[in-house]
C-alpha positions in Angstrom: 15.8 81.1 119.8 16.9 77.3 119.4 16.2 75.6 122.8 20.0 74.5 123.4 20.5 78.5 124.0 17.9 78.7 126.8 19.2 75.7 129.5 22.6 77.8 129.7 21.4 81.3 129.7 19.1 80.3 132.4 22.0 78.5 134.6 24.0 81.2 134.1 21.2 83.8 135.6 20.6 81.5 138.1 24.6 81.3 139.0 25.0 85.0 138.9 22.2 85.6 141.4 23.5 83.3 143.8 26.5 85.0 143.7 25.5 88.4 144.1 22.7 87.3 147.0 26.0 85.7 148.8 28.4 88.8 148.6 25.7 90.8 149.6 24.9 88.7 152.9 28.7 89.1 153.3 29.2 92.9 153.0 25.9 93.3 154.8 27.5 91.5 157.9 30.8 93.5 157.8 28.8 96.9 157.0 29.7 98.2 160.4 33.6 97.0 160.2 35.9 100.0 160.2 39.5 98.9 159.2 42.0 100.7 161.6 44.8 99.1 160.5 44.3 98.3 156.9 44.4 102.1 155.9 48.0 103.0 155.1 49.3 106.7 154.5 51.9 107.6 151.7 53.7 110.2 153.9 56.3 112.7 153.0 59.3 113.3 155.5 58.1 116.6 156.3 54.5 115.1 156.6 55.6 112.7 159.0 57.6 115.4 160.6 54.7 117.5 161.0 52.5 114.5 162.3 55.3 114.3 165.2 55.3 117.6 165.8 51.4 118.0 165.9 48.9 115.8 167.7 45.9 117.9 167.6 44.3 120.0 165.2 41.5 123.1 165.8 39.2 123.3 162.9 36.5 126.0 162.6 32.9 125.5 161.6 31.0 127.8 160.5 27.6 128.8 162.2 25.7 127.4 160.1 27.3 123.8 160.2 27.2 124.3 164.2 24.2 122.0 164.9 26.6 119.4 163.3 28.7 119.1 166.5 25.7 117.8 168.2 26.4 119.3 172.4 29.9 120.0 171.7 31.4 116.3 173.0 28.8 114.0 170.7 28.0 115.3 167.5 28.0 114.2 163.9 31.3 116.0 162.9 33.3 114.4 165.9 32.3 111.2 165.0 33.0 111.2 161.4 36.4 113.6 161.6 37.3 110.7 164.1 37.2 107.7 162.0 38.5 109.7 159.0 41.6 110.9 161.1 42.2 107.8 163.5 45.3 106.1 160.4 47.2 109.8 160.6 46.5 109.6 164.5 45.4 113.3 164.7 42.5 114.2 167.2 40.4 117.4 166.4 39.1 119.8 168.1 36.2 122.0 166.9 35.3 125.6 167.5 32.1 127.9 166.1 32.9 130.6 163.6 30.9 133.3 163.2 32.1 134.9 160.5 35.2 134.5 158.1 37.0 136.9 160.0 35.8 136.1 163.3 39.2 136.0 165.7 38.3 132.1 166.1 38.6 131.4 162.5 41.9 132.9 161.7 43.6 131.4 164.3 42.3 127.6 163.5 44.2 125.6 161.0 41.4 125.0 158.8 37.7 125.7 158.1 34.8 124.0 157.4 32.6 125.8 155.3 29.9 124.8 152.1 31.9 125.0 149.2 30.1 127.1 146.6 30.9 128.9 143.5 31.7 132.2 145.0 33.6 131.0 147.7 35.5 129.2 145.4 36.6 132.2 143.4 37.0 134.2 146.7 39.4 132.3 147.9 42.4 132.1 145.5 44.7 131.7 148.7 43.1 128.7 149.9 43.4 124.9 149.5 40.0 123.4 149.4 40.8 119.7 150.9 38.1 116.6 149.3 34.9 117.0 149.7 33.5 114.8 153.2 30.0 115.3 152.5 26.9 117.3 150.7 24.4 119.3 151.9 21.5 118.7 150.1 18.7 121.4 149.7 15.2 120.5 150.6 11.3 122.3 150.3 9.7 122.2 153.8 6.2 123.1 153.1 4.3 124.1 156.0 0.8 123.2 156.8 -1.6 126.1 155.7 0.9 128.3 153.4 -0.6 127.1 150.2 -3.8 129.0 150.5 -3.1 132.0 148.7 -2.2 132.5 145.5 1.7 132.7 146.2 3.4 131.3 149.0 5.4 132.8 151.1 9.3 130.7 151.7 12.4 131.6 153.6 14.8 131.1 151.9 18.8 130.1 153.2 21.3 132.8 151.5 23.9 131.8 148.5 22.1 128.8 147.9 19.8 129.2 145.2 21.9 129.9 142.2 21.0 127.1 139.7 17.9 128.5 138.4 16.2 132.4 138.6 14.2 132.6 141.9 11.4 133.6 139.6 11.4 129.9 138.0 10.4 128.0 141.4 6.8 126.9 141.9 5.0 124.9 143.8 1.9 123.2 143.3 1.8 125.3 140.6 2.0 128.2 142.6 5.0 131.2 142.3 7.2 131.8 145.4 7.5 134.8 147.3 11.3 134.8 149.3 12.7 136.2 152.3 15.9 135.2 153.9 18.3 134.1 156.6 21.7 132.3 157.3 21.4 130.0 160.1 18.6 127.4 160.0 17.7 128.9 163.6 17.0 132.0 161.4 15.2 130.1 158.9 12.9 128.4 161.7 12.3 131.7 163.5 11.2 133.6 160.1 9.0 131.0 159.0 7.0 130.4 162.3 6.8 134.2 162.6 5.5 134.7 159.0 4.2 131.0 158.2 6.1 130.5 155.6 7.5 127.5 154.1 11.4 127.0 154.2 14.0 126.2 151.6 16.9 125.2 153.6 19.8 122.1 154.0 17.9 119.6 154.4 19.5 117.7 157.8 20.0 121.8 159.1 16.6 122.4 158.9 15.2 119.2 160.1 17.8 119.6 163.2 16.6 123.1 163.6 12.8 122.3 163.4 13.3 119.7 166.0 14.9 122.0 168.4 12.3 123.8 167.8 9.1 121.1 168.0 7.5 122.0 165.4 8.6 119.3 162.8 5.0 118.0 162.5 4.0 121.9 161.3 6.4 120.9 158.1 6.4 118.1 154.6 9.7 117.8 153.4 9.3 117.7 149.3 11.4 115.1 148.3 12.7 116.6 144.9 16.6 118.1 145.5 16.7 121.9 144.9 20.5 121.7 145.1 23.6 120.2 146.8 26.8 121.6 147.6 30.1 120.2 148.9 31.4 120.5 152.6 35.2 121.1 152.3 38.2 122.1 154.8 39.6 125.1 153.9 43.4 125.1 154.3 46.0 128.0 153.4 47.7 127.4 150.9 51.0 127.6 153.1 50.1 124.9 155.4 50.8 121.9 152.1 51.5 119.2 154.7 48.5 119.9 156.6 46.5 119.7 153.5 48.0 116.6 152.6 47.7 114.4 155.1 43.7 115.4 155.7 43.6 114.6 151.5 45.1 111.1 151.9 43.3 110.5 155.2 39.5 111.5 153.6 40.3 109.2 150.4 41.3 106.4 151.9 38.4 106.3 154.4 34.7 104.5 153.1 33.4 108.3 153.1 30.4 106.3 152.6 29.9 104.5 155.4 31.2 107.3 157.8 28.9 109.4 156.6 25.9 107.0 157.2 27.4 105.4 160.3 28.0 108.9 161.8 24.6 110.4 160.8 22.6 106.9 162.7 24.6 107.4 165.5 24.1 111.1 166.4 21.3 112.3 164.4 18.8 109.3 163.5 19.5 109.2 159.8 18.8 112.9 159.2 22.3 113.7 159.2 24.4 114.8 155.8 24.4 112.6 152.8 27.7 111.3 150.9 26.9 110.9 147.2 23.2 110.2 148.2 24.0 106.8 149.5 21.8 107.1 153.1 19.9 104.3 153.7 21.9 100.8 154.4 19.7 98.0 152.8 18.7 100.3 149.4 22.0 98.8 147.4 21.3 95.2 147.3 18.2 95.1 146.1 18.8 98.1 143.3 21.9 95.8 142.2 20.0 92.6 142.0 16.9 94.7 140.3 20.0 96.3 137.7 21.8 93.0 136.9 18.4 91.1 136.7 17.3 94.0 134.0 20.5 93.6 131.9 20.5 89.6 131.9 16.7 89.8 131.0 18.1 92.4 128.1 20.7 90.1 127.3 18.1 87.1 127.0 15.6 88.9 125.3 18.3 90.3 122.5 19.6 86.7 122.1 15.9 85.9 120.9 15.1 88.8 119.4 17.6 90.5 116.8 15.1 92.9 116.2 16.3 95.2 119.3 19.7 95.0 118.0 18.3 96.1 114.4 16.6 99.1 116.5 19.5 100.2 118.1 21.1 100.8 115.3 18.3 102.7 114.2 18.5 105.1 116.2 22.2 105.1 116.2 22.1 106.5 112.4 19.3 108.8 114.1 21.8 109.9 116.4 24.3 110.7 113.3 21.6 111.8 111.3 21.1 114.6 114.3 24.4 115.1 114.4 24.5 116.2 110.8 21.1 118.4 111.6 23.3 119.7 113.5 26.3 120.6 111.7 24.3 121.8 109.0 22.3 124.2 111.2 25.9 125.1 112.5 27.0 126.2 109.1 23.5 127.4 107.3 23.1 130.1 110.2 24.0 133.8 109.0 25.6 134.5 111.7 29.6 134.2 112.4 30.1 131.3 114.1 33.8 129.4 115.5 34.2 127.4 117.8 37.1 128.2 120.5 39.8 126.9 122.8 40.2 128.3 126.5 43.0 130.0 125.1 40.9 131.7 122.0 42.4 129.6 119.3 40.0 128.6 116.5 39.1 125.0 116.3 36.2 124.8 114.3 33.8 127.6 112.3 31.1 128.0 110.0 30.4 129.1 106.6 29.3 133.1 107.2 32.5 133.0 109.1 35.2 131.0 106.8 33.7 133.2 103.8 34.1 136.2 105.2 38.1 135.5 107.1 39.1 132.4 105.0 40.1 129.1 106.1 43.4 130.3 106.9 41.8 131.3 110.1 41.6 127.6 111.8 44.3 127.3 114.6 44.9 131.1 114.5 43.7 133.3 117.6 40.1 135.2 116.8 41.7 138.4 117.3 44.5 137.5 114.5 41.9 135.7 112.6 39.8 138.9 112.3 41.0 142.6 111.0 40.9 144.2 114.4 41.6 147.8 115.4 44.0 148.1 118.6 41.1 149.0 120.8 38.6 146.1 119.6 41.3 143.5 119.5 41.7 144.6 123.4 38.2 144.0 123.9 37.7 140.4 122.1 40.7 139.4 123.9 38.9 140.4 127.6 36.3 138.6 127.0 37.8 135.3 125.7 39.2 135.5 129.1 36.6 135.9 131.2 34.6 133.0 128.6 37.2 131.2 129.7 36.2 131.6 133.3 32.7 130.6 132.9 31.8 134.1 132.9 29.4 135.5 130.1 29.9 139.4 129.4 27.7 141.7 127.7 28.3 142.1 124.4 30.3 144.6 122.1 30.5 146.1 119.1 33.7 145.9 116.7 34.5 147.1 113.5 36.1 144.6 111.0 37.3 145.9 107.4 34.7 148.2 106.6 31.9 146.3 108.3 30.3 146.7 111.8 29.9 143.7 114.1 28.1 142.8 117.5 30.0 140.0 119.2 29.1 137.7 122.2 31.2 134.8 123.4 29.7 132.0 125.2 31.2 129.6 127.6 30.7 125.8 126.9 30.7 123.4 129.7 30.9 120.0 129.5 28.4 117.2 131.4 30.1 118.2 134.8 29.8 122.0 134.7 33.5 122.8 133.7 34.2 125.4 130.6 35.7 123.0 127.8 35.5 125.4 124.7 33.8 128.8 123.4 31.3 129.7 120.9 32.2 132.7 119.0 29.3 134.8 117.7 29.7 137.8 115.4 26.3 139.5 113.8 26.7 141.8 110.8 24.4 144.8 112.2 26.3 147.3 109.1 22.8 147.3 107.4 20.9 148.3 110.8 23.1 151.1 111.5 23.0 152.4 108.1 19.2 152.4 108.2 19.3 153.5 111.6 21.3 156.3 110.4 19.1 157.1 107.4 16.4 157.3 109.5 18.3 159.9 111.8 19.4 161.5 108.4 15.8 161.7 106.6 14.2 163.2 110.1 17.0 165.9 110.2 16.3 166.8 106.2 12.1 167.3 107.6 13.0 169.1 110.4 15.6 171.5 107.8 12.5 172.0 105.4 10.0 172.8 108.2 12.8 175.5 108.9 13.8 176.8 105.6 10.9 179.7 105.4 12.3 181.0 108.7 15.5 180.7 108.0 15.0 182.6 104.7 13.4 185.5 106.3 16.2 185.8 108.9 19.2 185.8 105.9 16.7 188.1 103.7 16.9 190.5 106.4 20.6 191.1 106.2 21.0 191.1 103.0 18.4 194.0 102.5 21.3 196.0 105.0 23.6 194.8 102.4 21.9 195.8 99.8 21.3 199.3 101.2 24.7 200.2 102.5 26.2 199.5 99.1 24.2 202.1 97.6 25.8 204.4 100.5 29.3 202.9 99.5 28.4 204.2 95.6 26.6 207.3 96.0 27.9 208.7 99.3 31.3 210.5 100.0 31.4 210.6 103.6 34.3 209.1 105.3 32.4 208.5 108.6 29.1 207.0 106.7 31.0 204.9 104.2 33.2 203.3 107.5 29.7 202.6 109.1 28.2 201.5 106.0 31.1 198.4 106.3 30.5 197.9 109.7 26.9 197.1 109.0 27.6 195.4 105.5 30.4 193.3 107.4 28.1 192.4 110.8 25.6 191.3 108.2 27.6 188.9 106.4 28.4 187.5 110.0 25.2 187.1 111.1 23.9 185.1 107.9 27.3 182.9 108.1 26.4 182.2 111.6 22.8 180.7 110.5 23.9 178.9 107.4 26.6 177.6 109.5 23.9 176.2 112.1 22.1 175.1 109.4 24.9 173.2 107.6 26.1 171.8 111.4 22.5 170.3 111.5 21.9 168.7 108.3 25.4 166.8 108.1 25.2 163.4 108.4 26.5 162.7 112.2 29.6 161.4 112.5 29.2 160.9 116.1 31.4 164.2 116.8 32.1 164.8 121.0 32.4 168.6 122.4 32.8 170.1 125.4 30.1 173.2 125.2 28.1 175.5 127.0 24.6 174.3 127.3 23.0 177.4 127.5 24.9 179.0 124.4 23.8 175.4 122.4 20.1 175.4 122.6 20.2 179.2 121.9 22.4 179.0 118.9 19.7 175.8 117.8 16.5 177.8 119.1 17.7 180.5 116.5 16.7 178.5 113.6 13.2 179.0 114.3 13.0 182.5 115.7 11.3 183.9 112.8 9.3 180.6 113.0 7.9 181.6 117.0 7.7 185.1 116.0 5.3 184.4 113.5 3.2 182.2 115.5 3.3 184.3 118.3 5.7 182.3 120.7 7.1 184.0 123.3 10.2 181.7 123.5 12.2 181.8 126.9 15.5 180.1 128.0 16.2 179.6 131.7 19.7 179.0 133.4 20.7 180.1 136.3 24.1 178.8 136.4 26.9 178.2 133.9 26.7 174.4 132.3 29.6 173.3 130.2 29.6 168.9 129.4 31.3 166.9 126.9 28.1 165.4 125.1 28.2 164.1 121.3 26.4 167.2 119.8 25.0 166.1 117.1 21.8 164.0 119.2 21.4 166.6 121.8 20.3 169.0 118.3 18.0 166.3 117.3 16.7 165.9 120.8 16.1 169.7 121.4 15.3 170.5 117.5 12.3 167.9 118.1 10.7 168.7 120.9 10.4 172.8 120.4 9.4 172.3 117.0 6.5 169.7 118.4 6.0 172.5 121.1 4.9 175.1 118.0 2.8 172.7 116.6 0.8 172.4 119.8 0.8 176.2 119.8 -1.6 177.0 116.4 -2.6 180.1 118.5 0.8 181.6 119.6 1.9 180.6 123.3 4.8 180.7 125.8 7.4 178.3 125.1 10.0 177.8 128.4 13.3 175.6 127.8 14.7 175.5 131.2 18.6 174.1 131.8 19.1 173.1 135.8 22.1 171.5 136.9 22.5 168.8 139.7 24.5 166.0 141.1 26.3 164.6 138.3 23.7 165.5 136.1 21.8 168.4 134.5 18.0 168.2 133.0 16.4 170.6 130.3 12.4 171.1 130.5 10.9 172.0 127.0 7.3 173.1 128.5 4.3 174.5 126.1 1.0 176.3 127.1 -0.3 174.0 123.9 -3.4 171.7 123.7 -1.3 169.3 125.8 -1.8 165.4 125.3 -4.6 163.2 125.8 -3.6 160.2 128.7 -4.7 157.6 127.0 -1.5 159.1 123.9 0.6 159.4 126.4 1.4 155.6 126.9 2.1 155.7 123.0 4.0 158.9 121.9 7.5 157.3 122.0 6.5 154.4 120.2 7.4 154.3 116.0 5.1 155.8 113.7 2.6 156.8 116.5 1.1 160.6 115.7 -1.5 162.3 116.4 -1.1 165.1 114.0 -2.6 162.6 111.0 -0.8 163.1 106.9 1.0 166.4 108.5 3.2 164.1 111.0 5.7 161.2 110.6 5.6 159.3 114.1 9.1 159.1 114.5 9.9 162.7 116.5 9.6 161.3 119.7 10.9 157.6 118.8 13.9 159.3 117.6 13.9 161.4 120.7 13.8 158.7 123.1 16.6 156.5 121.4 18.8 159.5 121.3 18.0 160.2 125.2 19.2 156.5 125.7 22.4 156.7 123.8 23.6 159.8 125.6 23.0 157.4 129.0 20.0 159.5 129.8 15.7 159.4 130.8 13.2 161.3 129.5 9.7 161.7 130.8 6.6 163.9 129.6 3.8 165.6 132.0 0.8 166.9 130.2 -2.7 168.4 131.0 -5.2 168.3 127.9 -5.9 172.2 127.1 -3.3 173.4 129.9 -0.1 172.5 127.8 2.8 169.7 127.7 6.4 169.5 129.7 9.2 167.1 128.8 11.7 166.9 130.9 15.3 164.8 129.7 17.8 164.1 132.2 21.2 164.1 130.9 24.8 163.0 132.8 27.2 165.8 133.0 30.7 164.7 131.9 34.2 166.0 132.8 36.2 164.1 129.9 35.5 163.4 126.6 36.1 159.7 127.4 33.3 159.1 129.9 30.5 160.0 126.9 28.9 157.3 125.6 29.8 156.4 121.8 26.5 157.1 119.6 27.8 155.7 116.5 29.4 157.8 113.5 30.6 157.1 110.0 31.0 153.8 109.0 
């Protein structure tokens, strides 16, 4: 840097420190100044009117704000409500509520209350009036509740909702929580159980004073949260709401805050935007303006930071595109959203499969929607645009099947600016899901078919034998008996082809309203012949009428697979007992065996994929299939066993009045 740069520079450091040393002397002497006069209100008539008509007004605090009115004459909120108030000339006079419908509270004309997300959407007939301070949230750790390997905190209710409870530590240490709402509460709890206390930070040190026992407790100094402190007006009282609006904005809600917390609580009062100590400003401004002029100096003789800057400025871009290109190489279907579900922006997977025509149109036009998913995508843009995230749902577009989740963007200060639109192609997954359903069916069929051969080659033996009455016999009476036999045959094998061809179809997610009872003995008939030759004694208990609306097709599966794994467990013949018992809202059938039962250590396994314990004779996917079925008809299942006693499961299923309420199990694509 040429030396006729450096006199100048240096001067000119030298001149802006002066001047910043002197304004801060100045507005350190007239810290303390409150202008009376100098505030001016921008009044309406019927503003004014109401200021003439009203002198005083009654706010109500909530309890667990109380300790902020100091004895009731001298407190924290008197003094700052006072200097906020003196240009509109209204005095204020304070009462404790309880609760939100505590008698004091409704008859008030406003209430002060810690503004939170909740409340917010709680309160849609409300006016919540500038914020006057913030409650910042502190960790008081006490003395001696460290030791173990958790430690114990009471925690102050609706506060902690910016990160899962399970997230906190300290010291490395997780946290175990118990609650309260007053800091009184808090106090109480923690002495009783010494605990540590998660709290308001100026509550709890008020509280813990009260108490004597602040030198039990170390505030942490990292902030677990903050929340605003509003007034709460109704929405019908606008002039009200007004005049305390104009009245807190044109107040230094700095310097109230701070003035009103050193006079009536020694500092440990509320903070204002953090700003709580008087002398921390000057020196942070000189340190800030002495940081940039030193940049400034040092860039002057060194071009090499600006040459870095813009480095990382085309690192920034160059991100940017990493970005964008991740945005449109994902599989996924991706668009960007308005509030209002318009599309603004979308990539690839998604403008390949709807076309570009689809930017600026809503994602329910953009999209080949039935009536019933277009419903749904259209409920959950609304809550998105709510800041609400909803689980997710499954559409069908063209001849495809989709899982769709849509995500609310915020910006840097926490409001929803946009949506992200996210569509997964899961078509494949079904299908195989489906194949795998299909294939287990088709094992289960040819583990039946011997039965089920005997059992048709029985009636068509009577067939076989009555037509050579019909041929050789001229008896009126035996001939009409020989088609009664010849006809009841031809029944009873159309009733077990039938079962067999209702079985073996692939589902098509098909909803019924039956008889339980009648079900799994019209299933159980497929393997009669099956238990008679192995010497199953096969029993079906139910001692009172069941009808349900259930998709049929799984509960087949479900039954089909456990009796048949019942006979395997039975090489030596056995009773088999499939018992149907109806309850509140639900009904449960028991498949139990006197089989070789189940070892303990298999029992943790048996519903897992590809798990058997029959080796090359079984599949491992009976009882995987079994339990997936069980949790798409909204139901549990659960297995009791004694090695060499025999095996129970027991599935608990919801009992349904209309065809609506079942769940939907998926069906033809």
């Amino acid at each position: 840097m040429r030396k006729g740069i450096v006199g100048p520079l240096m001067a000119a450091v030298i001149i802006i420190l002066i001047v910043v040393l002197a304004a801060g002397a100045q507005l350190q002497r007239d810290w303390n100044i409150m202008p009376e006069d100098e505030t001016s209100l921008d009044l309406s008539r019927t503003q004014l009117r109401y200021l003439k008509e009203h002198d005083r007004v009654t706010i109500a605090v909530d309890e667990e704000l109380a300790y902020l009115l100091g004895d009731g004459k001298d407190g924290y909120l008197q003094e700052y409500m006072g200097a906020a108030l003196r240009p509109a000339g209204l005095a204020v006079d304070f009462v404790v509520s309880e609760t939100e419908d505590d008698a004091k509270a409704e008859d008030a004309d406003g209430r002060l209350a810690v503004v939170t997300k909740k409340m917010r959407q709680n309160h849609d007939g409300m006016q919540f009036v500038s914020p006057l301070f913030q409650m910042e949230g502190a960790f008081f750790l006490r003395d001696g509740s460290d030791k173990g390997s958790t430690i114990p905190v009471v925690a102050q209710e609706n506060r902690l909702t910016k990160w899962p409870k399970e997230q906190l530590t300290c010291q490395g240490k997780p946290l175990t929580f118990a609650f309260g709402k007053s800091p009184e509460e808090l106090v109480a709890k923690a002495e009783e159980g010494e605990a540590s206390i998660i709290g308001d930070r100026s509550s709890v040190i008020a509280a813990l004073k009260a108490k004597g026992v602040e030198d039990r407790y170390s505030v942490q100094e990292k902030e677990l949260y903050n929340f605003n402190v509003s007034i709460l007006i109704p929405s019908e009282e606008s002039d009200l709401y007004e005049i305390l609006n104009q009245c807190i904005h044109g107040c230094d809600r700095h310097t109230v805050s701070y003035q009103a917390s050193e006079q009536t609580m020694d500092g440990d009062g509320p903070i204002y935007m953090k700003q709580t100590r008087r002398n921390t400003w000057l020196p942070v401004v000189i340190i800030l303006l002495s940081v940039l002029i030193a940049f400034f100096i040092y860039y002057m003789a060194n071009r090499n930071m600006y040459r870095e800057l813009d480095e990382r400025m085309d690192r920034l871009k160059a991100s940017e595109k990493e970005m964008q290109t991740t945005f449109h190489g994902v599989g996924h279907h991706l668009a960007e959203l308005s509030l209002d579900g318009t599309v603004t922006d979308m990539n690839k997977a998604f403008a390949d499969s709807s076309g570009l025509a689809a930017m600026g149109r809503k994602i329910w036009e953009a999209v080949d929607l039935g009536e019933e998913d277009r419903a749904q995508i259209i409920r959950k843009v609304e809550e998105g645009a709510k800041g609400r995230t909803t689980e997710r749902i499954e559409v069908k577009v063209d001849r495809k099947i989709f899982v769709v989740d849509i995500f609310p963007i915020e910006d840097a200060r926490g409001v929803t600016e946009k949506l992200l639109f996210m569509g997964i192609d899961v078509t494949q997954e079904r299908m195989a899901k489906r194949q795998m359903l299909q294939d287990n069916k088709m094992i289960a069929i040819g583990q039946l078919a011997a039965g089920i051969a005997h059992e048709i080659r029985n009636p068509l033996g009577i067939i076989r034998n009555y037509c050579y009455v019909l041929k050789n016999m001229d008896d009126p009476e035996l001939k009409e008996k020989a088609i009664s036999e010849i006809e009841q045959a031809v029944e009873s094998s159309g009733a077990i082809i039938n079962n067999l061809l209702d079985l073996s179809r692939i589902s098509e997610g098909r909803v019924e309203e039956i008889d339980m009872k009648e079900q799994v003995e019209r299933i159980l008939a497929l393997n009669e012949s099956t238990f008679r030759k192995e010497k199953i004694d096969l029993t079906v208990q139910c001692d009172e009428p069941i009808r349900t609306w259930i998709a049929v097709e799984p509960f087949d599966m479900i039954l089909l697979n456990l009796t048949s794994n019942a006979a395997d467990a039975m090489k030596d013949g056995g009773d088999l007992t499939v018992t149907l018992e109806k309850g509140n809202g639900e009904f449960t059938m028991s498949v139990a065996d006197t089989g070789t039962g189940i070892e303990k250590e298999a029992l943790e396994e048996i519903f897992n994929p590809f798990y058997t314990t029959k080796g090359a004779l079984g599949t491992g996917l009976g009882l995987f299939i079994v339990y997936n079925e069980v949790e798409k008809l909204e139901g549990s299942i659960d297995v009791a066993s004694t090695p060499g006693e025999g095996t129970t499961f027991r599935v608990t299923l919801p009992l349904r009045d209309e065809p609506g309420e079942v769940a939907e199990t998926g069906g033809e694509e």
